[in-house]
C-alpha positions as a Python dict, from the first residue, in 0.01 Angstrom:
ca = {
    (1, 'X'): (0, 0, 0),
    (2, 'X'): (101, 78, -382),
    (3, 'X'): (-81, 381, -540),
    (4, 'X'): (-30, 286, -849),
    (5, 'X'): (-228, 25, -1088),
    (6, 'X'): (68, -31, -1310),
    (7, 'X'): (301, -107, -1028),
    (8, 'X'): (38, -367, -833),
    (9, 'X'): (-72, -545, -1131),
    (10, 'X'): (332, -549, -1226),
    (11, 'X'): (448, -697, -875),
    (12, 'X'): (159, -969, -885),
    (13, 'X'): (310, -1063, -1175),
    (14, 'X'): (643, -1109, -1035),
    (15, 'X'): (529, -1279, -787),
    (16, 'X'): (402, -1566, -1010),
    (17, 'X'): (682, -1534, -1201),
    (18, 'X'): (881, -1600, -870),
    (19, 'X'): (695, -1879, -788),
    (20, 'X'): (660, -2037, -1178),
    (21, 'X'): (1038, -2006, -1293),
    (22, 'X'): (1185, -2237, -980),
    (23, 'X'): (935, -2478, -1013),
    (24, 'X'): (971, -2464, -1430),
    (25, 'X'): (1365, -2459, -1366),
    (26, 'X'): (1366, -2768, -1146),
    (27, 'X'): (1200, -2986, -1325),
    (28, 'X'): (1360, -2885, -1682),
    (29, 'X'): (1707, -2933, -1508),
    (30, 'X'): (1609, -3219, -1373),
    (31, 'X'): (1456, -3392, -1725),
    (32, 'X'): (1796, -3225, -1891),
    (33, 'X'): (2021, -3393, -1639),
    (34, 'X'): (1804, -3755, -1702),
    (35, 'X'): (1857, -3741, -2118),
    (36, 'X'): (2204, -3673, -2029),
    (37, 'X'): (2312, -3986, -1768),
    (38, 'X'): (2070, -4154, -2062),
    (39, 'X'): (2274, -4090, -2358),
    (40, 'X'): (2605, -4169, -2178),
    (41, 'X'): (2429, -4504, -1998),
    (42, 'X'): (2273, -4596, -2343),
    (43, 'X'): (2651, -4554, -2485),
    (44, 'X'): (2822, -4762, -2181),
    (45, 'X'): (2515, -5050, -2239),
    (46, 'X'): (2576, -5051, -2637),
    (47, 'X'): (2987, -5103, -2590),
    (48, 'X'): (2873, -5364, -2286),
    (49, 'X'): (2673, -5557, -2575),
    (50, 'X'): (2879, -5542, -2862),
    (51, 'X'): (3150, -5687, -2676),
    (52, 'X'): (2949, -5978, -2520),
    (53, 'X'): (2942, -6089, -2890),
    (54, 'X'): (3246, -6175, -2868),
    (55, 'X'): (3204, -6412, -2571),
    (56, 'X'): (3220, -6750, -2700),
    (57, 'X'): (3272, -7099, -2575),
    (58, 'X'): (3573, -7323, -2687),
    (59, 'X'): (3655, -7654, -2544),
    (60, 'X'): (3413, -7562, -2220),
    (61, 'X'): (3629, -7258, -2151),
    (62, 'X'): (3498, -6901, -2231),
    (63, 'X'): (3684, -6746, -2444),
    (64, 'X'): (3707, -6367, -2586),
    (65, 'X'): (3882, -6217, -2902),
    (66, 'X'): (3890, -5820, -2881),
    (67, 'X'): (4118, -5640, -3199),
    (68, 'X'): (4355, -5415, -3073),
    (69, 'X'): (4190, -5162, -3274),
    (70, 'X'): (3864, -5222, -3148),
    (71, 'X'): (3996, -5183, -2776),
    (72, 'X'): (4183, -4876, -2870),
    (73, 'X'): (3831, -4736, -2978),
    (74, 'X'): (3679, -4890, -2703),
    (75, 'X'): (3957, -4661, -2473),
    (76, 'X'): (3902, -4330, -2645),
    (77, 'X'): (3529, -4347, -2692),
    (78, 'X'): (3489, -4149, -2396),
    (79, 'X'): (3696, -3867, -2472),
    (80, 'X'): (3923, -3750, -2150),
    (81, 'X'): (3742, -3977, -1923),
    (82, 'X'): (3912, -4333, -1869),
    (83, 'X'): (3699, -4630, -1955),
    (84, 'X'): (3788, -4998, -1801),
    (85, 'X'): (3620, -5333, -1945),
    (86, 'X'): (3644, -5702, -1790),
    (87, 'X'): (3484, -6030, -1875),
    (88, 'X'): (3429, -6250, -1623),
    (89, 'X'): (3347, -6631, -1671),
    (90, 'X'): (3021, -6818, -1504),
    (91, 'X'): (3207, -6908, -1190),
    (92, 'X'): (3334, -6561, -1199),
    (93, 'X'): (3689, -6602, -1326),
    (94, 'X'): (3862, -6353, -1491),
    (95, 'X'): (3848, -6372, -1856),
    (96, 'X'): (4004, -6084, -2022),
    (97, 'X'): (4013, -5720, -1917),
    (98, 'X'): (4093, -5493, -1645),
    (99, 'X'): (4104, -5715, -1337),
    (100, 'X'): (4014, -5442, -1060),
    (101, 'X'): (3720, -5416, -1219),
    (102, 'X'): (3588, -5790, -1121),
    (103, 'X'): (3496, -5615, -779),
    (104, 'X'): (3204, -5656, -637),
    (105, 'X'): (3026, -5974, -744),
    (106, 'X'): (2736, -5897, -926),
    (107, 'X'): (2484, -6201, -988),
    (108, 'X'): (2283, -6211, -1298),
    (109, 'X'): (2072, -6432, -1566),
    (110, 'X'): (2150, -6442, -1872),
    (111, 'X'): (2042, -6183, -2088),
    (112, 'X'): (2040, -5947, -1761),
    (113, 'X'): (2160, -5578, -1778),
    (114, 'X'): (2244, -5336, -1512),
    (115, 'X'): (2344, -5016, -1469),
    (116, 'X'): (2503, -4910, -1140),
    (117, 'X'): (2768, -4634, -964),
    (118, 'X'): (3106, -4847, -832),
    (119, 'X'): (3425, -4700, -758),
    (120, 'X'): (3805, -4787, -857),
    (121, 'X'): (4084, -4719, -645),
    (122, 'X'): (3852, -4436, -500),
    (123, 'X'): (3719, -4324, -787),
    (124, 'X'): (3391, -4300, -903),
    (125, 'X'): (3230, -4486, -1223),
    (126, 'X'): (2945, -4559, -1396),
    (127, 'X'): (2933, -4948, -1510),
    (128, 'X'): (2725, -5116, -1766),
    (129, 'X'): (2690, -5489, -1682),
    (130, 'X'): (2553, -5729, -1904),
    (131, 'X'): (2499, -6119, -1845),
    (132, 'X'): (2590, -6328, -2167),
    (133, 'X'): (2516, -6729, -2231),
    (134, 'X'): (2859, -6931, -2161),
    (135, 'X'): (2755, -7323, -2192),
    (136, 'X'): (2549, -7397, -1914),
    (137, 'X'): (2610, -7045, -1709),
    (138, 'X'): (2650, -6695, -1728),
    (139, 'X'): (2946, -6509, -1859),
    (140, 'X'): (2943, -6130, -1753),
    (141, 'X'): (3114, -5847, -1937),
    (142, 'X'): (3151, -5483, -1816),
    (143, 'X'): (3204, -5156, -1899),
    (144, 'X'): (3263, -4834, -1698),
    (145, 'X'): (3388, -4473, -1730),
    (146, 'X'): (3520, -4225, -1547),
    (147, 'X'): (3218, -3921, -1468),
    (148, 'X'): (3455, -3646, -1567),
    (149, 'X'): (3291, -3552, -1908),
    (150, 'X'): (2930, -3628, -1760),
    (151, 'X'): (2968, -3414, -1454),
    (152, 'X'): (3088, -3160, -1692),
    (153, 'X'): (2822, -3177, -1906),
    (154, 'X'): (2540, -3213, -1660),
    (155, 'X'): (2687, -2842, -1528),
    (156, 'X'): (2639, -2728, -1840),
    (157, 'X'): (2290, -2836, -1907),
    (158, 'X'): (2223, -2659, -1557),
    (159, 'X'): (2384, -2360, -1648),
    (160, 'X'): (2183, -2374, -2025),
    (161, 'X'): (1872, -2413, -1863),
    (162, 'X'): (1930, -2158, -1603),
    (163, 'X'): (2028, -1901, -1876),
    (164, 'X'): (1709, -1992, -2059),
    (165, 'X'): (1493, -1977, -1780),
    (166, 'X'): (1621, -1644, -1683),
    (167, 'X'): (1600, -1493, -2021),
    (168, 'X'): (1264, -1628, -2043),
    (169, 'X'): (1116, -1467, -1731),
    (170, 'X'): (1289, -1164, -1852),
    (171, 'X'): (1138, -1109, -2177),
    (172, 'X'): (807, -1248, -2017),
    (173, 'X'): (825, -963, -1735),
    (174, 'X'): (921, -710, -2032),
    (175, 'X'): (632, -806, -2258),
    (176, 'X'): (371, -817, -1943),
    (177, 'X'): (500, -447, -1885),
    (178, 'X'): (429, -392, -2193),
    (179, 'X'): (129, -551, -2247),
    (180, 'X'): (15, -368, -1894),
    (181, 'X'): (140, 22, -2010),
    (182, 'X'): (-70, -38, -2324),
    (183, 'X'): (-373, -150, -2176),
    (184, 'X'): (-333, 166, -1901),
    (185, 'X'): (-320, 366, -2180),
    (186, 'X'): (-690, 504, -2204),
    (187, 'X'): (-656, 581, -1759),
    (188, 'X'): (-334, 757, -1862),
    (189, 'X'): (-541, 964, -2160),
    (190, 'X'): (-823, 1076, -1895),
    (191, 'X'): (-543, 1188, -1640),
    (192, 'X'): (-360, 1400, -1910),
    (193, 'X'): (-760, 1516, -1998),
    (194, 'X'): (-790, 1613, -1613),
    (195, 'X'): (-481, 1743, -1539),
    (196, 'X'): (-451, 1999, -1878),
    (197, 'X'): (-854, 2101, -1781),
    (198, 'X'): (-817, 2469, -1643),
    (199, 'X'): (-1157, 2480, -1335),
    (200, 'X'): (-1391, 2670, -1616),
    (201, 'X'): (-1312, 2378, -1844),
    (202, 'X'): (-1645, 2133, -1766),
    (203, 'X'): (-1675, 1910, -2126),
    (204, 'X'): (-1711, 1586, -2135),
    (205, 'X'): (-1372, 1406, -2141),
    (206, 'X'): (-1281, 1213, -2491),
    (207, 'X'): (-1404, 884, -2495),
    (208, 'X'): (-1148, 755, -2815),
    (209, 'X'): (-1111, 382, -2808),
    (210, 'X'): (-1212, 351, -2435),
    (211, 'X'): (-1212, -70, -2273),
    (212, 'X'): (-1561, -155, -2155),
    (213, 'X'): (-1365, -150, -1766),
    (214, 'X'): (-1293, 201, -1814),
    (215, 'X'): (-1624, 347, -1938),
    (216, 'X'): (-1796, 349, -1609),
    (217, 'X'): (-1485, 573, -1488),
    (218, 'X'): (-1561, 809, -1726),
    (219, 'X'): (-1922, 840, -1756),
    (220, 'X'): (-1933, 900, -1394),
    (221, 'X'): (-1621, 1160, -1467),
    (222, 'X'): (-1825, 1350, -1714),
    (223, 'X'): (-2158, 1307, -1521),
    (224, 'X'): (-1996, 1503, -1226),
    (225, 'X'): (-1834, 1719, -1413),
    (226, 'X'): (-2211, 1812, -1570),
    (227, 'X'): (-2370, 1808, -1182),
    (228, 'X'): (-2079, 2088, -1156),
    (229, 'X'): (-2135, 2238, -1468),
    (230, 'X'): (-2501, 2301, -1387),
    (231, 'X'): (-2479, 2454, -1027),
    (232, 'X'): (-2195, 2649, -1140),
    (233, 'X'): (-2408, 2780, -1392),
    (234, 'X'): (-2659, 2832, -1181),
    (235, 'X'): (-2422, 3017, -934),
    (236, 'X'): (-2350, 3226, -1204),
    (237, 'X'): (-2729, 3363, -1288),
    (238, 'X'): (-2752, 3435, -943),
    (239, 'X'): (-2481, 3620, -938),
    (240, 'X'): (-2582, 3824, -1252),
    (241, 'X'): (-2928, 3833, -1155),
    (242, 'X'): (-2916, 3981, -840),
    (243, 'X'): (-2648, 4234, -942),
    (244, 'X'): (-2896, 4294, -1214),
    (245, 'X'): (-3161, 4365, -1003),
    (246, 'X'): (-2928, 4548, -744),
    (247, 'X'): (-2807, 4809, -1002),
    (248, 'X'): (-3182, 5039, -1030),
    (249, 'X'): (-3163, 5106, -666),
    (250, 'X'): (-2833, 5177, -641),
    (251, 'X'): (-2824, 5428, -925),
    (252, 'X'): (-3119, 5573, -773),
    (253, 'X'): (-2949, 5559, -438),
    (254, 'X'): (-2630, 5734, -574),
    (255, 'X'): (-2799, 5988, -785),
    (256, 'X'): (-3032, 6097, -448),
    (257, 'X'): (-2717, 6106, -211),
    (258, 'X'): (-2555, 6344, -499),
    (259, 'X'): (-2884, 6563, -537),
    (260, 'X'): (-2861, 6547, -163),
    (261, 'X'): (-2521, 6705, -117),
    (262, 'X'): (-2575, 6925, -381),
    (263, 'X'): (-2899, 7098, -237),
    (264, 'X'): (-2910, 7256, 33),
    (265, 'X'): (-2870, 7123, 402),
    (266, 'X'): (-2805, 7154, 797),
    (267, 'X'): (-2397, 7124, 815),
    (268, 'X'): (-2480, 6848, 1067),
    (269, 'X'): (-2521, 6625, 801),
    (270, 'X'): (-2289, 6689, 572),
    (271, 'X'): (-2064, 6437, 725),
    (272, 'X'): (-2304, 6184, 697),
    (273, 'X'): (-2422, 6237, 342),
    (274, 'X'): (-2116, 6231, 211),
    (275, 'X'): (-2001, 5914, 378),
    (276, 'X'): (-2359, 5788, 226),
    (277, 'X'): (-2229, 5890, -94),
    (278, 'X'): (-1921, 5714, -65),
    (279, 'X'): (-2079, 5371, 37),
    (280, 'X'): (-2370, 5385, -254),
    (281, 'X'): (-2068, 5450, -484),
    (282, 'X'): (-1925, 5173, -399),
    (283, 'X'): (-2174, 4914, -385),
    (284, 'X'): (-2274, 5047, -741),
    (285, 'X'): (-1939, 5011, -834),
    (286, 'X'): (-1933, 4674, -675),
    (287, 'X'): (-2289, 4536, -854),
    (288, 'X'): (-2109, 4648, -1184),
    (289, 'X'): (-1805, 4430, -1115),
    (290, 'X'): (-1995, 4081, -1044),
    (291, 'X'): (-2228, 4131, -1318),
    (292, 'X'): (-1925, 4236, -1572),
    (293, 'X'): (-1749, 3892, -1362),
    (294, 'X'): (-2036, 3664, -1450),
    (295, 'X'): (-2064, 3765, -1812),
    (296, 'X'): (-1677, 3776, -1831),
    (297, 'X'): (-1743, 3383, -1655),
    (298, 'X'): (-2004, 3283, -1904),
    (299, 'X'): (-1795, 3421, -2241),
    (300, 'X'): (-1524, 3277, -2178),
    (301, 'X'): (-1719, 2947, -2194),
    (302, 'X'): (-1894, 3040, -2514),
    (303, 'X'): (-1736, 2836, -2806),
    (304, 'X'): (-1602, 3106, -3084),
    (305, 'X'): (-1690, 3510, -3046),
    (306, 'X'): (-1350, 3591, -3099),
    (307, 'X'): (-1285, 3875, -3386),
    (308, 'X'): (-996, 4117, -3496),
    (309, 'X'): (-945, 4343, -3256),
    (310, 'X'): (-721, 4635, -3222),
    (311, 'X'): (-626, 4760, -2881),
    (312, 'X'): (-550, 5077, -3010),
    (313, 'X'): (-900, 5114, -3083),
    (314, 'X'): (-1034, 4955, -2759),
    (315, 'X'): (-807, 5218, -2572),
    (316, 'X'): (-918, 5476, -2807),
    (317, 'X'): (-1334, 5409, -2694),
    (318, 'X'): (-1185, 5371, -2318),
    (319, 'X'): (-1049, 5772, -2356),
    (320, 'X'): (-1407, 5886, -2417),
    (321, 'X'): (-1543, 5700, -2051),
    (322, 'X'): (-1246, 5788, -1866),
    (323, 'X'): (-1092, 6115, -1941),
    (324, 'X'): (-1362, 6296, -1847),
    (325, 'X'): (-1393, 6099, -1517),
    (326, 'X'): (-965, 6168, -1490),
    (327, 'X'): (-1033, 6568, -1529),
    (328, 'X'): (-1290, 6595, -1241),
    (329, 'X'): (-1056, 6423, -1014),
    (330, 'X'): (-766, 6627, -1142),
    (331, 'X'): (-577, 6335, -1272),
    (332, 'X'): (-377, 6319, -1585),
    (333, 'X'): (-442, 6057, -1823),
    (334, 'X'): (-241, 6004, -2113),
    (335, 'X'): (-253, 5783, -2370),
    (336, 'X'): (19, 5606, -2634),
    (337, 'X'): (-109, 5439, -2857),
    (338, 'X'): (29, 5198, -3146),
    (339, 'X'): (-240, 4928, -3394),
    (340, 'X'): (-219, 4547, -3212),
    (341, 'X'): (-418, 4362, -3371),
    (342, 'X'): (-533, 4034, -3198),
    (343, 'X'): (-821, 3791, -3166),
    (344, 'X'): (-1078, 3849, -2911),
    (345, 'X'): (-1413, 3959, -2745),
    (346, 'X'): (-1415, 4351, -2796),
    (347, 'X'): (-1634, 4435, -2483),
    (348, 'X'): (-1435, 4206, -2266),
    (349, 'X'): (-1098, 4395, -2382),
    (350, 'X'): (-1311, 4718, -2299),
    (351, 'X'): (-1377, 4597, -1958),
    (352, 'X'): (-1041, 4468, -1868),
    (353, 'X'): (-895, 4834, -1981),
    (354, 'X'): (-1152, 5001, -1745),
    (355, 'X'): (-1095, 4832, -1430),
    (356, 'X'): (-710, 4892, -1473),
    (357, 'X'): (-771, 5302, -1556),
    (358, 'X'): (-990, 5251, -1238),
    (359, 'X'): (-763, 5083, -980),
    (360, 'X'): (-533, 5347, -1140),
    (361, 'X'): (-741, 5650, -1063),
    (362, 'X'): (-811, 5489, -711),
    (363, 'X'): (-477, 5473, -562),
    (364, 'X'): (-214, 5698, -767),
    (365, 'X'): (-133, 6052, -665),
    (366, 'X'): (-231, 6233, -390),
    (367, 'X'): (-313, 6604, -264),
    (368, 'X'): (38, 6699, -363),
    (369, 'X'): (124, 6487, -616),
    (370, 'X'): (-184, 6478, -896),
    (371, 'X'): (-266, 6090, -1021),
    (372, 'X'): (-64, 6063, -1331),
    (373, 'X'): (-165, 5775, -1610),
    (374, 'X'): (-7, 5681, -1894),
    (375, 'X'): (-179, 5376, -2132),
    (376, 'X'): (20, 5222, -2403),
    (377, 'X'): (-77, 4954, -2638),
    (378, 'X'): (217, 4823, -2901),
    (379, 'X'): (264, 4518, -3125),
    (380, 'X'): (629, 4384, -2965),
    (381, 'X'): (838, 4100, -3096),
    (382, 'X'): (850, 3762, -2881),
    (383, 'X'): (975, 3448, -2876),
    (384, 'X'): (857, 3253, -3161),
    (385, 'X'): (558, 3489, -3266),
    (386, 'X'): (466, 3901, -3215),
    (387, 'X'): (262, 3971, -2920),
    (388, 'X'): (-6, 4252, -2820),
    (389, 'X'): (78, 4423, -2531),
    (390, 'X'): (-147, 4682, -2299),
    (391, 'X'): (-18, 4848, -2050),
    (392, 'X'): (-122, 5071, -1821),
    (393, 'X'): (128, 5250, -1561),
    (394, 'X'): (52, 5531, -1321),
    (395, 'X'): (239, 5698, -1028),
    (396, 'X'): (116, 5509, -721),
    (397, 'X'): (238, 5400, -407),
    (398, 'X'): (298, 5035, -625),
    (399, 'X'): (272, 4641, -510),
    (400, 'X'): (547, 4495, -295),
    (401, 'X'): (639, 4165, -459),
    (402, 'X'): (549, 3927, -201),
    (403, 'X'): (204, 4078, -227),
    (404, 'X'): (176, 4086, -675),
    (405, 'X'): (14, 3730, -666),
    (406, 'X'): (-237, 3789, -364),
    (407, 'X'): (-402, 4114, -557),
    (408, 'X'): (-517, 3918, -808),
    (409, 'X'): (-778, 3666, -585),
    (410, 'X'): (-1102, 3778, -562),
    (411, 'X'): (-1208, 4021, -278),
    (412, 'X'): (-841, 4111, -201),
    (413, 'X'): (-768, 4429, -74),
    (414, 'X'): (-350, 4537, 19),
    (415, 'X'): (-374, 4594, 416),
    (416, 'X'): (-431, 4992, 495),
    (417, 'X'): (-478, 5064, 137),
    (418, 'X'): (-656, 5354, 14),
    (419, 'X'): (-946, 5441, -221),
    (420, 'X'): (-1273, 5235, -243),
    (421, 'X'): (-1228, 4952, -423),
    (422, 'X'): (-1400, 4628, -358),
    (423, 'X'): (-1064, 4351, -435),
    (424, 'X'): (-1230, 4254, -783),
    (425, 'X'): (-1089, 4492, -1074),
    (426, 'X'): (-741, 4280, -1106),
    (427, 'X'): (-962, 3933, -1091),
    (428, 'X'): (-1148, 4072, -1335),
    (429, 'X'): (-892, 4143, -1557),
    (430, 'X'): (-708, 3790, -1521),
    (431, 'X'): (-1017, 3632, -1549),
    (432, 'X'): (-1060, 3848, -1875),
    (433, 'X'): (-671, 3802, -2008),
    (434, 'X'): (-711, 3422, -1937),
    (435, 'X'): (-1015, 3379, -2180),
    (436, 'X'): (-797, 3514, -2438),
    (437, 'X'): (-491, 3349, -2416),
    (438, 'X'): (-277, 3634, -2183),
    (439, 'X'): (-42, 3715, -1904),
    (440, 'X'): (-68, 3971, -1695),
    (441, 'X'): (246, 4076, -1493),
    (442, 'X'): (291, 4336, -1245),
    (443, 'X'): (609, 4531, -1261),
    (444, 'X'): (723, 4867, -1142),
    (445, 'X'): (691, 5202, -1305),
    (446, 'X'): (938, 5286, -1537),
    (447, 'X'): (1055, 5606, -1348),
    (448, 'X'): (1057, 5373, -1046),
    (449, 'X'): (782, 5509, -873),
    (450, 'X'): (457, 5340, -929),
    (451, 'X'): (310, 5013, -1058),
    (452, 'X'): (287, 4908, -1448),
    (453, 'X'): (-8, 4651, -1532),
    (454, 'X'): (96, 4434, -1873),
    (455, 'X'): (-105, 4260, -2084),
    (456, 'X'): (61, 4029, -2325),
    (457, 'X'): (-170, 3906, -2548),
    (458, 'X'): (-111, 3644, -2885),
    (459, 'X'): (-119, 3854, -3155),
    (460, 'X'): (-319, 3837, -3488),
}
């Protein structure tokens, strides 16, 4: 079975092509090759006339006065084919001619013609016949030619016709291509709509100068892509909802297991607290990053909301959250910072720095080796046009390669890997570097040791 349109509705048309050319061919050969044994019998029947004219009667014996000139044109009228004439009287006497020719007896009336195939010494001819008055009977005079010159041309006309009948089926196939890859045109325009769309992308498709076949394609295209539009939408104020709703108790949850461990109790359950600790950390942490994933979701969908932005500045706010949080866990944050200025959503920018100085204060260092950070943010040449670029690099245990394009699905964690993060910060921040126009890559520390996050953005 074909799977494309293009190529069924082309071979159908072959296929009565294939089936109209032969029959078209045979019978234009075969009304070619009947004007052409015409015109040469007309010619044969004209000579066979003119020269019964000259068949008279004198003293009761038919006589017959040919010019020499007139049979020498008579002879070469039929080019390299060899013509013969006789005239025969009533009682079938030779008269004047070629005598062979007499063979067979032929009876006519007068005023009789005939056309017929003979043969001569075992060749064949074509002989005109005609039956002219002589007295009381019948004189007959005929003419015949060779079939040289007409078998010639008769391969000819077959070999014209066959040309023209192939070039016409050719230029007929080319123009019903054509005609087809026009008219699949507007299918063509909704596949290139579908297959550009990224999965956020849920607008109608562009209608342009859709065929009245093709409309109920794509109104049911763009009513299921609005069925999808609303539940994902609906998905995503869930989501925001209930991480709305979730983040009261857990603060209060994480504030009272941190009043908890600070005041005093049995040793007993110290263990326990603190693992309590951990977990409403976490989960705080956690109702933070879906509500920060459904806003990032629903902004990215929002038509303009894009400003100047400098990332020096963005990373310049992000020092006043994060340092302090860097200093209680002993960790060195650094910061170098250049202006790149670009076009985006400021608190998205904010977020997508966050997550990275927190995945970053999660796994680098350790009890010997204090987490060292370094952020950078510089306006770089590229190809064609200057880019923004974040980056932030620390001293971790890194990303093996086979593992760089894993980290970044949703709810990922690296197998035995430390620290308490939940497997959304690097979604987020795709997710985030997407809506404007980025790349992030993951590439190793530049002292070898560690992992560098880059964020290439278009600049302004």
């Amino acid at each position: 079975m074909l799977k494309s349109l293009k190529a069924t509705l082309m071979l159908w048309v072959v296929l009565v092509i294939a089936l109209v050319v032969p029959l078209r061919f045979f019978f234009d050969v075969r009304g070619q090759l009947q004007r052409t044994s015409a015109a040469y019998d007309s010619s044969l029947s004209d000579w066979a006339l003119a020269l019964g004219n000259l068949v008279h009667m004198r003293d009761g014996e038919p006589q017959f006065d040919l010019s020499e000139q007139t049979e020498r044109s008579l002879r070469t009228t039929a080019g390299s084919d060899t013509v013969y004439y006789v005239v025969l009287g009533p009682n079938g006497q030779w008269v004047a001619g070629d005598a062979p020719l007499a063979m067979p007896l032929i009876g006519l009336q007068r005023g009789e013609r005939r056309l017929l195939d003979t043969q001569l010494g075992g060749q064949p001819l074509r002989m005109a016949v005609h039956a002219v008055e002589c007295g009381a009977g019948a004189c007959q005079v005929r003419v015949a030619e060779t079939m040289g010159e007409r078998e010639q041309t008769r391969l000819a006309s077959v070999w014209i016709t066959a040309l023209l009948a192939g070039g016409g089926a050719l230029l007929l196939a080319l123009a019903i291509w054509r005609v087809v890859s026009v008219a699949m045109r507007p299918l063509a325009s909704v596949n290139e709509q579908l297959a550009e769309r990224s999965l956020d992308d849920l607008r109608p498709l562009r209608r342009g100068r859709m065929p009245s076949e093709v409309q109920p394609l794509v109104d049911a295209i763009d009513q299921l892509l609005q069925r999808v539009a609303v539940d994902a939408s609906r998905q995503r104020h869930f989501i925001a909802d209930a991480a709305h709703q979730l983040r009261t108790p857990l603060t209060a949850l994480r504030t009272e297991s941190e009043l908890a461990l600070l005041e005093g109790h049995p040793p007993a359950v110290h263990a326990t607290l603190v693992r309590m600790h951990r977990s409403a950390q976490r989960v705080a942490r956690l109702a933070d990053q879906l509500l920060m994933l459904a806003r990032t979701e629903a902004s990215s969908r929002e038509p303009g909301g894009a400003e100047p932005v400098d990332l020096k500045a963005v990373a310049q706010d992000a020092a006043q959250n994060w340092v302090p949080r860097a200093l209680e866990r002993g960790a060195d944050l650094g910061f170098q910072l250049e202006s790149a200025w670009l076009r985006g959503r400021r608190h998205l920018l904010g977020e997508l720095l966050g997550n990275l100085v927190h995945n970053a204060l999660e796994y680098a260092g350790d009890a010997e080796h204090p987490a060292r950070i370094t952020v950078r943010t510089a306006l770089i040449d590229g190809p064609g046009a200057a880019r923004a670029v974040l980056e932030v690099e620390d001293n971790g245990p890194g990303i093996d390669g086979a593992e760089r394009e894993r980290v970044f699905e949703r709810f990922y964690r690296l197998p035995g890997s430390a620290g308490s993060g939940s497997g959304l910060g690097l979604a987020i921040v795709r997710d985030i570097a997407l809506a404007h126009g980025a790349s992030v890559t993951l590439l190793d520390a530049e002292d070898g040791g560690g992992l560098r996050v880059r964020v290439t953005f278009p600049a302004a």
